[in-house]
Backbone as ProteinMPNN parsed JSONL, in Angstrom:
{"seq_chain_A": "XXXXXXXXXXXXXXXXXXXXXXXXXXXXXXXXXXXXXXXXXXXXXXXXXXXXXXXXXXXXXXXXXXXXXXXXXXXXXXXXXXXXXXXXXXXXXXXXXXXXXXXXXXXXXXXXXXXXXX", "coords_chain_A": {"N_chain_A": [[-128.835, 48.84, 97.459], [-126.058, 50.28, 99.239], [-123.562, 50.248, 102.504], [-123.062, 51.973, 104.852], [-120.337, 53.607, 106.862], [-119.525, 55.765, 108.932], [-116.595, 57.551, 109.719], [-114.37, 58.177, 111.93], [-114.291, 61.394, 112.398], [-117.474, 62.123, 112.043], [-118.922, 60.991, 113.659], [-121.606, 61.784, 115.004], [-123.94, 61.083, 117.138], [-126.707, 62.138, 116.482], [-126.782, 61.955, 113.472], [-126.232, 59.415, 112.863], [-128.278, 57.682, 114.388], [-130.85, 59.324, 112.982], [-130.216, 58.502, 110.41], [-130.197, 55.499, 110.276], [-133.078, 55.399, 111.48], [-134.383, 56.031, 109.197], [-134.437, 53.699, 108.031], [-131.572, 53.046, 107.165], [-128.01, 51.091, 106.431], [-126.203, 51.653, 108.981], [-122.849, 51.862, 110.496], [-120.956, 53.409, 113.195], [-117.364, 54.771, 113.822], [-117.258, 54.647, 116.423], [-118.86, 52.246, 116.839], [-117.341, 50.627, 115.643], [-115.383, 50.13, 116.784], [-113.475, 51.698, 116.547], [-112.066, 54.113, 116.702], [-109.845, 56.498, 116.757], [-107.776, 55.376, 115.003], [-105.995, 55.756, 112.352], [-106.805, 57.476, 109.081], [-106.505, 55.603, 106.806], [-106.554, 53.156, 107.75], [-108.658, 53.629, 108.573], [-110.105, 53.374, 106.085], [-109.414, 51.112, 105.418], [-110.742, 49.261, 107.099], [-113.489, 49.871, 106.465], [-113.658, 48.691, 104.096], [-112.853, 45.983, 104.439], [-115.266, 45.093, 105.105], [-117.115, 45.982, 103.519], [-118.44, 48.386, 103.028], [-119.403, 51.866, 102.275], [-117.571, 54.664, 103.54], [-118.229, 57.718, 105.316], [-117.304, 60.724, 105.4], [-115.95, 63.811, 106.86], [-113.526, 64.819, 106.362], [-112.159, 65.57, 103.831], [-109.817, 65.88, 102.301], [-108.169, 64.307, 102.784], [-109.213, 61.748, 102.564], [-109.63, 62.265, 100.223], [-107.228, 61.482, 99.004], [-106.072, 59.282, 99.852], [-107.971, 57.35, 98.35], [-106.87, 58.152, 95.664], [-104.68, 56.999, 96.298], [-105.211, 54.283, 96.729], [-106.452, 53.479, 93.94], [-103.985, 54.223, 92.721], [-102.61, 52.345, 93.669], [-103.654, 49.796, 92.219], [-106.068, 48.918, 94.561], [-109.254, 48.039, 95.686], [-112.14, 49.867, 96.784], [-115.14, 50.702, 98.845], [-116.004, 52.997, 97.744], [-116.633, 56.072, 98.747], [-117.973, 58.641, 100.742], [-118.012, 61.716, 100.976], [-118.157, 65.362, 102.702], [-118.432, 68.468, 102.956], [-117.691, 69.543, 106.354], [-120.069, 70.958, 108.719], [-121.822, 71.397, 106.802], [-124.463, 70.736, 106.167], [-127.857, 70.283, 107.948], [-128.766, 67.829, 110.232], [-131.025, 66.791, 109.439], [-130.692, 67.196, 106.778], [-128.248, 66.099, 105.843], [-129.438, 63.523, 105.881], [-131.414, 63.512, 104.194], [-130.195, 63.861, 101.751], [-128.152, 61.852, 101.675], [-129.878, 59.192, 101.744], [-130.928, 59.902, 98.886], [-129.062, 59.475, 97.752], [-128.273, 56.899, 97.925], [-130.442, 55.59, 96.97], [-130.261, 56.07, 94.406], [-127.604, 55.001, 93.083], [-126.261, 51.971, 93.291], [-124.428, 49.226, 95.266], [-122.404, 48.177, 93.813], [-121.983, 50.307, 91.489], [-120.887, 52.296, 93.258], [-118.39, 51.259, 94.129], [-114.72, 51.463, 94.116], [-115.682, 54.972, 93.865], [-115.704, 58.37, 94.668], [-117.953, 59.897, 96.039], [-119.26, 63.338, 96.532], [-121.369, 64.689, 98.798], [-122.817, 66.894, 98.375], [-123.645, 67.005, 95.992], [-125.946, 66.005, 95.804], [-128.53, 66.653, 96.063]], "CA_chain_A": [[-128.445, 49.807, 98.482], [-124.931, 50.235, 100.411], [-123.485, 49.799, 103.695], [-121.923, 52.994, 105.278], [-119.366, 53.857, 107.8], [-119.395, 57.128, 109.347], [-115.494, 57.658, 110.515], [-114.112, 59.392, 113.029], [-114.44, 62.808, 112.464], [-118.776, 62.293, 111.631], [-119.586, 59.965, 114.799], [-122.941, 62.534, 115.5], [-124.913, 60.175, 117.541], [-127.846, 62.624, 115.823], [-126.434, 61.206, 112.652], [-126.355, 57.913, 112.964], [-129.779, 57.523, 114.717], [-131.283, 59.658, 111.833], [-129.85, 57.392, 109.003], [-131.138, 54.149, 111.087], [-134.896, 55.749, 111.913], [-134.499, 55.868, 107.51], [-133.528, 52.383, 107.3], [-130.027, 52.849, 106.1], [-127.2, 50.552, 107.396], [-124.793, 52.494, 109.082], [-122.095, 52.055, 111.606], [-120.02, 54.481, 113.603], [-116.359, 54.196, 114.098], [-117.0, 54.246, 117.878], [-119.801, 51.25, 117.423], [-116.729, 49.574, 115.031], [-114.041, 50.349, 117.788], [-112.106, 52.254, 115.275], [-111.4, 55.743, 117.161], [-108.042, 56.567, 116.956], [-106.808, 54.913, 114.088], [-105.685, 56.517, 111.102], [-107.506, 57.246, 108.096], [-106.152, 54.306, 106.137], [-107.58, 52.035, 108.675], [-110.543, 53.723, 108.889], [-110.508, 52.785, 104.982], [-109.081, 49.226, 105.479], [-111.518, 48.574, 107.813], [-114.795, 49.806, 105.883], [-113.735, 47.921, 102.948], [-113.034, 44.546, 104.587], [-116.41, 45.518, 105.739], [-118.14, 46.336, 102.562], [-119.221, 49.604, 103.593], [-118.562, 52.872, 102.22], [-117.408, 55.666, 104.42], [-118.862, 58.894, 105.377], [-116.431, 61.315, 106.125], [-115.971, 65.334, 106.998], [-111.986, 64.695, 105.995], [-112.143, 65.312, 102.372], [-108.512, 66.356, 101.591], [-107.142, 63.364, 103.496], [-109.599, 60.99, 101.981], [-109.499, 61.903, 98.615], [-105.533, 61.32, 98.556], [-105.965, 57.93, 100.094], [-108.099, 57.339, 97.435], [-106.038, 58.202, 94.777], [-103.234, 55.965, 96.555], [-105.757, 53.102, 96.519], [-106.366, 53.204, 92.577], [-102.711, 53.727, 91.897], [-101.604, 50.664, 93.95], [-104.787, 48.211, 92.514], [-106.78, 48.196, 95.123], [-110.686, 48.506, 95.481], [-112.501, 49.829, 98.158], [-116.728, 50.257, 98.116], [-117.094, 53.844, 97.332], [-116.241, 57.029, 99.484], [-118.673, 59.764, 100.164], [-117.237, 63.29, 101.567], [-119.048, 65.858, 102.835], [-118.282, 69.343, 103.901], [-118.5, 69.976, 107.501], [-121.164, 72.156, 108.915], [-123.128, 72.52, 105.567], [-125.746, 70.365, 106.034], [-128.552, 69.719, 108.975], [-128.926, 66.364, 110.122], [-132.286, 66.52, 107.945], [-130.429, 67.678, 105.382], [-127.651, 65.51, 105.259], [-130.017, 62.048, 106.029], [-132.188, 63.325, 103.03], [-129.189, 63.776, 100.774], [-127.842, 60.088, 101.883], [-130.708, 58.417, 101.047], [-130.824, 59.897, 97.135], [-127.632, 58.34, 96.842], [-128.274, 55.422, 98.317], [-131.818, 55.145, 96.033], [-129.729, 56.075, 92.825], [-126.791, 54.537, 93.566], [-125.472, 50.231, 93.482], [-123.363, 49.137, 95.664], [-121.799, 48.242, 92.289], [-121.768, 51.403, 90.882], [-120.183, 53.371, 94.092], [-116.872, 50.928, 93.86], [-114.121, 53.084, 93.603], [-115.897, 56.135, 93.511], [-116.113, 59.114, 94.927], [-119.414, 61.137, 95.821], [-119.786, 64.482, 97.342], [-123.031, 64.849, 99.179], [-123.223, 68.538, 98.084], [-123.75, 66.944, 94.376], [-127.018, 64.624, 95.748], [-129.719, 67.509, 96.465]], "C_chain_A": [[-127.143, 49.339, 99.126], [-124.881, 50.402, 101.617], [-122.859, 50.804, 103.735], [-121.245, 52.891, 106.835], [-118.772, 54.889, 108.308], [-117.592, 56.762, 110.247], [-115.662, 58.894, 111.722], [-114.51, 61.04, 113.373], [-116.777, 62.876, 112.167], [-119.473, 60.967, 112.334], [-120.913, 60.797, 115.839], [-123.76, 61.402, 115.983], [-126.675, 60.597, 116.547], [-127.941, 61.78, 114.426], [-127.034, 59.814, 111.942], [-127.949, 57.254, 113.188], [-130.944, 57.585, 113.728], [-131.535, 58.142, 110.247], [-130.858, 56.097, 109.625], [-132.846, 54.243, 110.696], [-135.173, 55.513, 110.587], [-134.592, 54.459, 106.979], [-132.542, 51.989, 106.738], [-128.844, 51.954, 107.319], [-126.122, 51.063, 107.164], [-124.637, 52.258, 110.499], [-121.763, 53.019, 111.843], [-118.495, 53.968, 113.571], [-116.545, 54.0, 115.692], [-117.708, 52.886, 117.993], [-118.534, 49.772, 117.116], [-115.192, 49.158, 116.223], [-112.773, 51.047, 117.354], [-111.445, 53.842, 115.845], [-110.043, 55.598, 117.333], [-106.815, 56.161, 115.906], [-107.3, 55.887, 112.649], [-106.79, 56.034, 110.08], [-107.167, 56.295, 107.126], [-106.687, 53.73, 106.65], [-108.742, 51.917, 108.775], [-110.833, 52.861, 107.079], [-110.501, 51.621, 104.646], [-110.089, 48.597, 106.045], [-113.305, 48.532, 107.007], [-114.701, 49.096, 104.499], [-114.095, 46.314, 103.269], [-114.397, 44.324, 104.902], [-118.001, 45.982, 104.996], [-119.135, 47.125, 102.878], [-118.503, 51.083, 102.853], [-118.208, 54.656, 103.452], [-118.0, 57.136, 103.792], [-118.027, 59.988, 105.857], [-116.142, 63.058, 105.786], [-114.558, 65.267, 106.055], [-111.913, 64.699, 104.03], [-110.933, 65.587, 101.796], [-107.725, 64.649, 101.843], [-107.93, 61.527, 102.55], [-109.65, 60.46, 100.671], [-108.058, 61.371, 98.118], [-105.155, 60.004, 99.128], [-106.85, 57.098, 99.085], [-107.353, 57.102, 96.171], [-104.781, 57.214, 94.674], [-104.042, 54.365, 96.504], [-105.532, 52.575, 94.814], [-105.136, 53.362, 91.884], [-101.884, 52.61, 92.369], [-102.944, 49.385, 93.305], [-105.878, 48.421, 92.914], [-108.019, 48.879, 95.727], [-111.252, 49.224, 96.956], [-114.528, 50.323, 97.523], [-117.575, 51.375, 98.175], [-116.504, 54.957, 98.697], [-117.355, 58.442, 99.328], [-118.097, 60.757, 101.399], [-118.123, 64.449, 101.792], [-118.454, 67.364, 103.772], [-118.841, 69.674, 105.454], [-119.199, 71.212, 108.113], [-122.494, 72.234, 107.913], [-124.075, 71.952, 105.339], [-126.321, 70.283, 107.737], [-128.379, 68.85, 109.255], [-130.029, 66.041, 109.317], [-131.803, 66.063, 106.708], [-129.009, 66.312, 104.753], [-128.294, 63.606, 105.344], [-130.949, 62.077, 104.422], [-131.551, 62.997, 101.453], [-128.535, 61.901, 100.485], [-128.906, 59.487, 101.165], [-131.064, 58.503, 99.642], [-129.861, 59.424, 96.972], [-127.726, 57.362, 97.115], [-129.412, 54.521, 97.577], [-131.125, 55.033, 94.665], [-128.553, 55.272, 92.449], [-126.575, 53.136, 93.921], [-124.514, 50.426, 94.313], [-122.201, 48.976, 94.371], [-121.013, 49.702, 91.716], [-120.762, 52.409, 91.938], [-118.48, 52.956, 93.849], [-116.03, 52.116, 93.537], [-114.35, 54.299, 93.154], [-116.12, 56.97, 94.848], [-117.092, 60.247, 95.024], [-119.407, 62.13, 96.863], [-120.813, 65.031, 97.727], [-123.556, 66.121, 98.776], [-123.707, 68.03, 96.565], [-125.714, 66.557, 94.176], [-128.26, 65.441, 96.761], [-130.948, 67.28, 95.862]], "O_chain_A": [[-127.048, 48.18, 99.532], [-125.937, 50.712, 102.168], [-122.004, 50.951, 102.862], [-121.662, 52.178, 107.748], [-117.553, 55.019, 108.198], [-117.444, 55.933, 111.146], [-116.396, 59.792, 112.135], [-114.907, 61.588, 114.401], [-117.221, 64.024, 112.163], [-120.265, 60.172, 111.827], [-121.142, 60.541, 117.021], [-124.302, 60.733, 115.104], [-127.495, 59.787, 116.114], [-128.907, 61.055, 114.189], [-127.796, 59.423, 111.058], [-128.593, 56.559, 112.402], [-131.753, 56.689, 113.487], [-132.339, 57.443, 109.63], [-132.05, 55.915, 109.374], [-133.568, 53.54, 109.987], [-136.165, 54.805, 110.418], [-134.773, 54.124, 105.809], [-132.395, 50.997, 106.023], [-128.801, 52.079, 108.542], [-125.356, 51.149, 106.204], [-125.464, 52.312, 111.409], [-122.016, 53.9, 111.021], [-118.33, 52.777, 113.303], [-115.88, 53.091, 116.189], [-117.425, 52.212, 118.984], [-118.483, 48.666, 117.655], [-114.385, 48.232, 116.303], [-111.584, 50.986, 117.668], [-110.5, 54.462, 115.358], [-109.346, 54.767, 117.916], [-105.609, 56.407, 115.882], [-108.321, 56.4, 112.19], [-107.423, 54.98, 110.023], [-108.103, 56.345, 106.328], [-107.758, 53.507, 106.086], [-109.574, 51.024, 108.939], [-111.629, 51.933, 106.931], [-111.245, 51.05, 103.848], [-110.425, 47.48, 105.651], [-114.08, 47.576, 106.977], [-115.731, 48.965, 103.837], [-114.982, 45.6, 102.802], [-114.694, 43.131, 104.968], [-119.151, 46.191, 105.382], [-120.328, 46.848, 103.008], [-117.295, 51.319, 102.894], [-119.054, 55.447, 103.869], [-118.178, 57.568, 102.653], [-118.163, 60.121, 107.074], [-116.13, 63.494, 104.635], [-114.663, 65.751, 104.928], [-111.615, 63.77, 103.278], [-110.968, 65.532, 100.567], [-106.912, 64.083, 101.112], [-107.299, 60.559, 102.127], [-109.688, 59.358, 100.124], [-107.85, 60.92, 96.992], [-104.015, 59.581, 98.94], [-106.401, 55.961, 98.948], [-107.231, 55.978, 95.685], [-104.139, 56.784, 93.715], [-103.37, 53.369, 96.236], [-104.789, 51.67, 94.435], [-104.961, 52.892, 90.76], [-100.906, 52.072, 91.85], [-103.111, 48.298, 93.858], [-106.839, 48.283, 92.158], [-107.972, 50.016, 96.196], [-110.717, 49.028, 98.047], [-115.014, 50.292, 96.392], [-118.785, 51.442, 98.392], [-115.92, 54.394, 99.623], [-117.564, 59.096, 98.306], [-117.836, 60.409, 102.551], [-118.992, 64.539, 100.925], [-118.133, 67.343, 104.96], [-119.999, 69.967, 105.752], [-118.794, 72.359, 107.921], [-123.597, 72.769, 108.034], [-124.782, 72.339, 104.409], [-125.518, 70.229, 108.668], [-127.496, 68.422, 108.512], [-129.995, 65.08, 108.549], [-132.119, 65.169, 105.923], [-128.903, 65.819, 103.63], [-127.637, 62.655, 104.92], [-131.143, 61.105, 103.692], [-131.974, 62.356, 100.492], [-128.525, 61.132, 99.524], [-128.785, 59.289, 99.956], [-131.464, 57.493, 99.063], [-129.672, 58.832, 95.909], [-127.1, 56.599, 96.38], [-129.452, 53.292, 97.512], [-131.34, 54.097, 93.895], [-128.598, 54.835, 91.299], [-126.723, 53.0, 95.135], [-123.794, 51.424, 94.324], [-121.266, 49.757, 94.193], [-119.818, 49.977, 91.599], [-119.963, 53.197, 91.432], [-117.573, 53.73, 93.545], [-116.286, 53.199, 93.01], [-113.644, 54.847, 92.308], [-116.581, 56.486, 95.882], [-117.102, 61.265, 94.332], [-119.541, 61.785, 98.037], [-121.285, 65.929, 97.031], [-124.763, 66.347, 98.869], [-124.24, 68.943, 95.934], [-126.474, 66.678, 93.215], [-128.749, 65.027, 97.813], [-131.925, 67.962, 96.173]]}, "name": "protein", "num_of_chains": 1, "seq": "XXXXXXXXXXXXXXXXXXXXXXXXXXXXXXXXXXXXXXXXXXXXXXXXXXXXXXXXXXXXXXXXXXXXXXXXXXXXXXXXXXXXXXXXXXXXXXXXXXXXXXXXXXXXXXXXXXXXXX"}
């Protein structure tokens, strides 16, 4: 199982709590002190951190992404998630199939879209 990192934009205290009550380890950016800083940071930071992020921002993420694997460099997995389109049920139940099917191993440089993990 992986370590997540809800950024900025998906700091739902409902969220967070949820995931926890599950047993999943997950920060916020407000618990990490990270509000305010750019999405690079937010990614710099959940890497040094061996965590993968949780994030509404899917245009901005996926293209930092892309700039990761064309300079090298790893990070421990990115999952994206349209905002609005799940419950908090819905998106704690979804988390946890990826997090059951799913290595930290295996997420490395990848990208998962929670809409895939119903």
């Amino acid at each position: 199982m992986f370590s997540l990192y809800l950024d900025e934009d998906s700091t739902d205290r409902r969220r967070i709590n949820a995931l926890r009550a599950k047993g999943v380890d997950a920060i916020s950016a407000l618990e990490a002190n990270m509000l305010g800083h750019s999405d690079e940071e937010q990614l710099d930071f959940a890497t040094a951190n061996n965590r993968a992020p949780c994030s509404f921002n899917i245009r901005d993420f996926h293209r930092i992404h892309v700039e990761y694997m064309n300079s090298g460099k790893d990070h421990a997995g990115i999952i994206l998630v349209r905002q609005q389109q799940f419950s908090v049920g819905e998106y704690v139940r979804r988390i946890q199939i990826l997090l059951e099917q799913k290595s930290s191993a295996e997420m490395r440089n990848q990208i998962e879209f929670l809409s895939g993990w119903g």
